[in-house]
N, C-alpha and C positions, 0 to 999 in steps of 0.2 A: 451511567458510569462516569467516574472522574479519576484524578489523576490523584495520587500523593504522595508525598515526600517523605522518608521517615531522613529526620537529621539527627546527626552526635551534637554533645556537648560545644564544640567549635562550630556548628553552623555547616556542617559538611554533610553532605547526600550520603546516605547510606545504603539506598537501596529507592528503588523506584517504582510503585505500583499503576501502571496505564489503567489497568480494569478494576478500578479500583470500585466495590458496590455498597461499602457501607464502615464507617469508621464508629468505632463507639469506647469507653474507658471504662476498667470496670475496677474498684476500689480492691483497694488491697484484700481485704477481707472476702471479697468474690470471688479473687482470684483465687485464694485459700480454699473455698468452698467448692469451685467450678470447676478449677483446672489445678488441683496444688500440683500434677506432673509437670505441670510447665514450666511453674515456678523453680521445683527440684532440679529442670533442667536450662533454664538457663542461669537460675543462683540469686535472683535478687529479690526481695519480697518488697514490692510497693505496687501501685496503683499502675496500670497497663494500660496503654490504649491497644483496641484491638481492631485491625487492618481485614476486610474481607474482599477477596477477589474472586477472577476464577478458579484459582487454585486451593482455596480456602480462607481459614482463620489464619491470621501471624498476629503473635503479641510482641511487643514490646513494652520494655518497661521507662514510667513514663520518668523515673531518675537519672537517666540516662538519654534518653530518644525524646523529640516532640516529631511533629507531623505537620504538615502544612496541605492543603488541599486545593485543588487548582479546576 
């Protein structure tokens, strides 16, 4: 397990994953295929990295968010 960052536009922490067990991005078009609910609900269509812990999958979209992993 590692740690990750998800940051905004500015360089700001948005949220913080301690257990973090595996980070992966999956193209727009996966997302489409995979998850398009997720898409619908968070509203933005591009390419995601996606964040797994114990608590699950989180996606973020990567137009908005990058990740830093520690």
């Amino acid at each position: 397990m590692f740690t990750a960052w998800v940051m905004d536009l500015d360089g700001e922490v948005r949220k913080q994953f301690d257990d973090c067990m595996q980070v992966s991005v999956l193209t727009e078009e996966q997302m489409q295929m995979k998850y398009p609910e997720i898409i619908d609900a968070i509203g933005y269509a591009s390419n995601y990295v996606c964040l797994v812990d114990s608590q699950g999958p989180h996606f973020y979209p990567l137009y908005i968010y990058s990740v830093n992993i520690g």
